[in-house]
N, C-alpha and C positions, 0 to 999 in steps of 0.2 A: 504494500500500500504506500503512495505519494504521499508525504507531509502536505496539508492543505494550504497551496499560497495565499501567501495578502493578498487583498479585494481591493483592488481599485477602479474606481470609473473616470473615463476621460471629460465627461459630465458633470465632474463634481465642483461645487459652486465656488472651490478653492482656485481652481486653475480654468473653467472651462473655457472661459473666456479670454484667456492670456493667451499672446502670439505664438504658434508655431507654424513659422512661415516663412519665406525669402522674399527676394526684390519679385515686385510683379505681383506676389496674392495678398491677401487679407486672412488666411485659415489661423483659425486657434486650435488649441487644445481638444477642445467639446467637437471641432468639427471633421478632423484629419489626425489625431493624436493615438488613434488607436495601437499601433504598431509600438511606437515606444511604451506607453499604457501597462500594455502587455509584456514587455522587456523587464520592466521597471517592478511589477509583480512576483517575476519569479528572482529578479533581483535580490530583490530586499527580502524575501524570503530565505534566498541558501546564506547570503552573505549576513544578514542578523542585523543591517545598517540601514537607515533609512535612506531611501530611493525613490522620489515621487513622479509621479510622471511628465511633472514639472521638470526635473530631473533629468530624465531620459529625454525630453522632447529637446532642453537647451543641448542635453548631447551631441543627438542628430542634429541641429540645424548646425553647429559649431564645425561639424566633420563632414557633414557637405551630404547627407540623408536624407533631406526632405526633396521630397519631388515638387516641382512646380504645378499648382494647381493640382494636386493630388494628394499622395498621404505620406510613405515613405518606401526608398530603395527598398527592394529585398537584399542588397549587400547590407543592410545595418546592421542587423541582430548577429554576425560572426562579432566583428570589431568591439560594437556593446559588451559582450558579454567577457570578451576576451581584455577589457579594459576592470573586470574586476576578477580576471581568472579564473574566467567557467567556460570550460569548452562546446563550441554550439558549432553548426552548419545545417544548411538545407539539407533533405533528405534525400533528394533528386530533383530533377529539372522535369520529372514526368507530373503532366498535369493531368488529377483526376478529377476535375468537375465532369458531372455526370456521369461516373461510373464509379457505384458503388461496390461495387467486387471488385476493384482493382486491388493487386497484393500490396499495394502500398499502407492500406487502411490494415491488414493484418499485422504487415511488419511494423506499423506504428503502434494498434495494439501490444505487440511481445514488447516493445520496449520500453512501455508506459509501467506494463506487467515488471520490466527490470531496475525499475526507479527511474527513470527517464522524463521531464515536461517535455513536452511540445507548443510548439506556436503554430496556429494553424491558418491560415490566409481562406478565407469562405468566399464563396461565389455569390451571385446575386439569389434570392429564398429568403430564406425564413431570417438570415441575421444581416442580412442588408441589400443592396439595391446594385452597389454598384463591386466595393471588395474592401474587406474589413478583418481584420487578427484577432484571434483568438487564443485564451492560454487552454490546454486541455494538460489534466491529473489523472491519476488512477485511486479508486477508492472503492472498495467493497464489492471487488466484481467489474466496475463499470469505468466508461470513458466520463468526467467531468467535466466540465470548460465553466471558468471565469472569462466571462463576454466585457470587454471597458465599457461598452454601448449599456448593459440591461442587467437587471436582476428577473428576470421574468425563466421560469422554472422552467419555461419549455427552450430558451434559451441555454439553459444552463445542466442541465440532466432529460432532455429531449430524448426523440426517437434518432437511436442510432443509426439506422438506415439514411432518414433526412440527414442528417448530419453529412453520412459520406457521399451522398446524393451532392452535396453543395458546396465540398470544399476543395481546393483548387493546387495547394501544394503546402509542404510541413518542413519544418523549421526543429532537430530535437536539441536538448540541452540534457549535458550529462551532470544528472544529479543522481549517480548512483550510489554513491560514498556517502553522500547527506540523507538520501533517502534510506543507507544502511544496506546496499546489493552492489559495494566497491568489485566483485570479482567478474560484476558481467561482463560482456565482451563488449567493446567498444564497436559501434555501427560499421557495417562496408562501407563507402562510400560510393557511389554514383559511377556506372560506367562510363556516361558520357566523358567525365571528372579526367580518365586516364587512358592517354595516347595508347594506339593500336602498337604492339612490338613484337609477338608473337605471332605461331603458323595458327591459323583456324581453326578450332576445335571441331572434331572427327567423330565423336560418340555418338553424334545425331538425336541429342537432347532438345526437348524444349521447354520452355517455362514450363511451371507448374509439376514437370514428373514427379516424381519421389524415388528416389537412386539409394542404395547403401553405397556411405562414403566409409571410406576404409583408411583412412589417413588421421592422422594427429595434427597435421597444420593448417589453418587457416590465417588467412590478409587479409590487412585493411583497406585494400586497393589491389585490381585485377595485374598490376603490375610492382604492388612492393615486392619488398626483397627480404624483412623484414617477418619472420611467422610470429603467430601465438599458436599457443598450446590449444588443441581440442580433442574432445572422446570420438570413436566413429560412432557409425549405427544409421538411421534411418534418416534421410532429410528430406526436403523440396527445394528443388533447382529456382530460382528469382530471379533472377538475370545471366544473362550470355555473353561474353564480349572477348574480342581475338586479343586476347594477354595473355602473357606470362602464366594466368591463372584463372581462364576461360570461364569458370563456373560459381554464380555465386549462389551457396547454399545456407539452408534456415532449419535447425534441427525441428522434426516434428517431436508432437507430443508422444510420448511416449517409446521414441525408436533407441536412446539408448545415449545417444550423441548429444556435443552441445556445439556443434559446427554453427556458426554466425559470420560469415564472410565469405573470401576466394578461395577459390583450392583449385588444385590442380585435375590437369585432366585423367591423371593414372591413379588417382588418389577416390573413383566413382565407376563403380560399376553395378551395370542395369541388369534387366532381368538376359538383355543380350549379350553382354559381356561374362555374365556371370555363369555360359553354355561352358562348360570344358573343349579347351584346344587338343585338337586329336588330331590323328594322322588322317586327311582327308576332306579335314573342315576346311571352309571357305571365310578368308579372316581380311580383314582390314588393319593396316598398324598405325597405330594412334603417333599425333603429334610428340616427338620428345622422343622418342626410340631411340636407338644405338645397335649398331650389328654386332652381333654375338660369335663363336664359337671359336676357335681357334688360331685363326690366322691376322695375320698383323693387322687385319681390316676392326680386328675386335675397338669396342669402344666407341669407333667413328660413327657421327651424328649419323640418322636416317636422312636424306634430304626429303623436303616439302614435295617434290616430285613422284617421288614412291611412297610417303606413307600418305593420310588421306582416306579419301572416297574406291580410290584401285583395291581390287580384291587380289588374293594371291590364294594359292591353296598350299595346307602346309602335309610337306613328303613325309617327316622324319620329325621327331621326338628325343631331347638329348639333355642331361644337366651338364655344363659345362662350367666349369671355377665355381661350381655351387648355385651357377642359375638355370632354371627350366628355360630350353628354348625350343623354339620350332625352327628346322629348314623350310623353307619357302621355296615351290618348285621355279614360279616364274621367275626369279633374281637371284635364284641357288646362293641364299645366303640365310645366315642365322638370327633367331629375331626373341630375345624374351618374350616370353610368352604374357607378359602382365602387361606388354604393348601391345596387344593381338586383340581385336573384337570379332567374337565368333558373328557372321552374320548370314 
């Protein structure tokens, strides 16, 4: 359970009416203030110091956050928060207004579940007309949101569905040491986030499967270099992306695992991979491979040309230096077998 933040409204007779604005507009606080509002609540909450939205608003206008004739950057809230030592960023750049089953609303759920706020940017509906911030908590089961606009109960513990029906993109903030869940794993970040560097990934996954991952490492990015530690066992694939660490995976309930990030692509195998290589099967070699068996070719990378989508059939069965490999009749060469997709 979320410690429950300070309530604050942008409406309140203290500030509403005071300027937050640049050259050009006339907006206060009461009318465009929402975004910092909202900052300024989970503020003053982890840090134990007062923060008012007064506060936050002369922030942003100071560091160049207020939008003209509008409300504020979505760059603000990293810089904000990183100005009193709380780690925050967008969740992605993927916009889900109108689509409430998108996995974004789930993986926001798990993370609220692992002490995590969120700031949530809403569409036009039920909390505004045009687009408006919102803080959401976890408490007794359920999604919460402190609204800076309202105290009105359908605003504030409504129907979950309308909710995800009308909000547009998330903001998390790591409050998992404050909230007392310091072990959880820190979010993936966004594939758009991290340049392509790697060959394709081969497995012929796609969102949503459910794979047993078989590895201990995960990243914070499709391209760190950097692991954490994790359990295997059962997860769901969430994003896709040609890196260093093709697949980004979310342990399900109950599979075993606590995978939350990148992993690699020989670190997941499906109900196809998981066929035994035999002498005759018809296999695929996954990106990352090295030729096997004895001769001074041992070692050397597979290239991007032969392994892939080409099938090969494998002649021969062998442990060599202690690893199982297949001969491959079309390239008469040796291939570990844990790069091999039966298909």
């Amino acid at each position: 359970m979320n410690k429950k933040p300070v309530s604050y409204l942008q409406t309140d007779a203290r500030w509403k009416s005071k300027p937050y604005r640049v050259k050009g507009e006339n907006a206060t606080i009461g009318s465009s203030g929402c975004g910092p509002t909202a900052a300024a609540m989970i503020i003053e909450t982890m840090t134990g110091k007062k923060f008012t939205p007064e506060d936050a608003c002369a922030w942003s206008v100071k560091h160049g956050y207020k939008a003209l004739n509008s409300g504020t950057y979505y760059g603000y809230f990293k810089p904000q928060f990183a100005e009193h030592g709380i780690d925050c960023d967008m969740l992605n750049w993927t916009k889900t207004y109108g689509k409430p089953d998108h996995a974004n609303h789930k993986k926001v759920e798990e993370m609220l579940k692992q002490g995590y706020y969120f700031i949530a940017l809403m569409g036009p509906g039920l909390w505004t007309s045009g687009g408006h911030f919102v803080v959401l908590w976890w408490q007794d089961g359920k999604v919460r949101i402190n609204d800076p606009a309202s105290t009105k109960d359908a605003r504030l513990n409504g129907d979950i569905r309308t909710f995800r029906s009308q909000v547009s993109y998330y903001w998390w903030i790591d409050a998992r040491k404050f909230n007392g869940n310091g072990n959880a794993v820190k979010p993936p970040v966004a594939s758009s986030d991290t340049p392509a560097t790697g060959p394709a990934p081969t497995a012929g996954l796609k969102v949503g499967d459910i794979v047993d991952f078989t590895g201990t490492n995960h990243y914070y990015s499709a391209n760190a270099s950097k692991p954490s530690i994790c359990k295997p066992g059962k997860a769901k694939v969430t994003q896709i992306y040609n890196g260093k660490h093709p697949y980004q995976l979310i342990a399900v309930e109950g599979g075993g695992s606590t995978v939350y990030g990148w992993v690699d692509e020989k670190d997941i195998r499906t109900d196809q991979a998981s066929k035994t290589v035999a002498v005759g099967s018809t296999v695929n070699i996954k990106a990352g491979a090295v030729y096997g068996g004895l001769a001074s070719s041992r070692g050397a990378k597979v290239p991007s040309y032969v392994s892939g989508v080409r099938r090969y059939t494998v002649k021969q069965i062998a442990t060599h230096k202690g690893v199982k490999e297949a001969l491959l009749s079309e390239i008469n060469s040796w291939v570990d077998v844990a790069y091999l997709t039966v298909v």
